[in-house]
N, C-alpha and C positions, 0 to 999 in steps of 0.2 A: 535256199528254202528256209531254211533257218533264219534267217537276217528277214526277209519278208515275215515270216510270222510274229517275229519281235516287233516290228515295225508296226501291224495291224494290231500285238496286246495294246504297244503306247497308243496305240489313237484309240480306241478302244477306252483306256485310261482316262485321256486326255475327255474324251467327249461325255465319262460321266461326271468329270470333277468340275467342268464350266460353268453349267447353271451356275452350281454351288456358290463359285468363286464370282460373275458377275452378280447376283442376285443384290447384294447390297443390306441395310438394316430398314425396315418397313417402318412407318411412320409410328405406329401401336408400339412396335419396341424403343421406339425413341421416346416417347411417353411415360412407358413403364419406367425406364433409365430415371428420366428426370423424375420422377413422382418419387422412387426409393430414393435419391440422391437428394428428395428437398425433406424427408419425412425423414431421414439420419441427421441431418445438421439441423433440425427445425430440436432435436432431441439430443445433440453433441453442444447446441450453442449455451443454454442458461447453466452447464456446468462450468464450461470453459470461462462465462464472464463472472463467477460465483471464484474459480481458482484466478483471475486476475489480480480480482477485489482484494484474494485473501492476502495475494503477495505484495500488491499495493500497502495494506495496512503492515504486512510486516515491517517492510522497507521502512514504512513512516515511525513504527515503535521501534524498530531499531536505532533508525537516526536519535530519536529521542532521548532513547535510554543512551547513547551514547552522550549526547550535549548534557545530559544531567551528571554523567559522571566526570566528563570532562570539568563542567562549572564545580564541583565537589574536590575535585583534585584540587583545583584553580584556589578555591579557597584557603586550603589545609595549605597549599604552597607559599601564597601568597602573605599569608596571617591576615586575610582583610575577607570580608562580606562579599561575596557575589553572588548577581541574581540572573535569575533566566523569565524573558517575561515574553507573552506574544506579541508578535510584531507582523504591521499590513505593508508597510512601506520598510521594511528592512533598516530602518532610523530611531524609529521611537518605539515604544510600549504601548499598547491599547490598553484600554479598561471595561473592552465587553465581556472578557471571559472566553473568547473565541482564539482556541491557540491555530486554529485549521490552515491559517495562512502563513505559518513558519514563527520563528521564534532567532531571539538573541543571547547572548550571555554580556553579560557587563561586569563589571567595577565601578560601585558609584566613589570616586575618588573624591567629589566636588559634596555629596550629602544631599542630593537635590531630587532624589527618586526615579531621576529619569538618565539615558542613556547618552550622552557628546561620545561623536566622534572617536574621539581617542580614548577612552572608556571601553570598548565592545571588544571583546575577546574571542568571539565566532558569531555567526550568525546564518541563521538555517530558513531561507524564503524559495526552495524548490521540492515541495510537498506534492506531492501523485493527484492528479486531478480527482475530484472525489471523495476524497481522504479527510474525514472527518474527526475532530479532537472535543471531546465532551471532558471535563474537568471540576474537581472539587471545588465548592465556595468556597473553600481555605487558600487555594491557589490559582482562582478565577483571574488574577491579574500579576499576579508573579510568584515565583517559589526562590526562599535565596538559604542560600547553603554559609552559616557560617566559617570562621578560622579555625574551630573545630570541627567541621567537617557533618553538624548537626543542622538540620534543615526544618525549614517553616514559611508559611505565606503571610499573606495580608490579612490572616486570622491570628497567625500565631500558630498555627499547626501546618504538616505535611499532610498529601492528597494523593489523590487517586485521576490519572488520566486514563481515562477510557477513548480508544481508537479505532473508528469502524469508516466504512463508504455510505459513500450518501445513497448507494443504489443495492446496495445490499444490507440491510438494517439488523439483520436477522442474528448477525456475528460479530465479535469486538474481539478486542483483544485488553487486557486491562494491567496497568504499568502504575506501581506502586511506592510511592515514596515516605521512606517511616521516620519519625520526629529524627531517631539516628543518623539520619540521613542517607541509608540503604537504599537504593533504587532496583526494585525487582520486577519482575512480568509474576502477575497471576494467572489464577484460573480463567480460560476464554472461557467466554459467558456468550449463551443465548439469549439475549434481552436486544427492545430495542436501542439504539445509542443515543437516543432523543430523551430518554428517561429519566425522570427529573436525579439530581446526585444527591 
């Protein structure tokens, strides 16, 4: 008797949990689903590519500030003139002012302004896509670090590079070098990067 009436609670059971368990997700909740799941990422995404941006630019002031202190050391070591200038083809120096496609360090050993081969002492041409280098008229085409360790451009004075994304304008990051030849990070600045220096 017993065993029969346990038998009858389980089906009993069984037959009100079935609907439930075939019934499946109706087309409106599959709707719903996808509608909150496009209106979170539609409002997760312009943060996420805004924290890309910002790490891209570190990365890139980092490398930087590193190669300028390296070309600084380089100098005081060496007792001779080195400069750091941008470079499109990872060979020569440009003269647009545009460091955004990486950069080199030299020894001009020969007096001729420009980088040979066995002259270049590092060189830095794999910059974060996007990564934009805005730079002082003083240092629009090179910055060179004397044997004392005392820095200046193609003006005669040290500058100021400014480092932001081309898709994010909003933010910079700004990298400072003093006639002492000190290279620092300043205050990040809300301006655009396109801003005249």
């Amino acid at each position: 008797m017993n065993i029969t009436h346990n038998s009858m609670k389980m089906k009993n059971i069984s037959q009100l949990t079935r609907p439930w368990n075939s019934r499946g997700i109706t087309l409106v909740e599959s709707l719903i689903t996808l509608a909150i799941a496009a209106v979170t990422l539609s409002l997760a995404a312009p943060g996420y590519s805004s924290l890309l941006h910002k790490n891209d630019m570190r990365a890139a002031s980092g490398l930087l500030h590193t190669t300028l202190n390296v070309a600084r050391i380089e100098s005081v070591k060496r007792r001779r003139a080195i400069r750091v200038c941008p470079s499109a083809d990872s060979a020569s120096c440009r003269n647009d002012g545009d460091w955004s496609d990486g950069w080199l360090v030299f020894e001009d050993l020969n007096a001729n302004g420009a980088p040979d081969a066995a002259e270049i002492i590092q060189l830095v041409d794999s910059l974060e896509h996007g990564v934009a280098i805005e730079v002082s008229t003083s240092i629009d085409q090179y910055l060179q670090f004397e044997p004392t360790g005392i820095a200046g451009g193609n003006a005669g004075l040290a500058g100021e590079f400014r480092i932001c994304h081309e898709d994010s304008n909003a933010y910079s990051l700004v990298l400072g070098v003093s006639a002492a030849g000190q290279v620092s990070f300043k205050q990040s600045i809300q301006v655009d990067c396109s801003e005249a220096r």
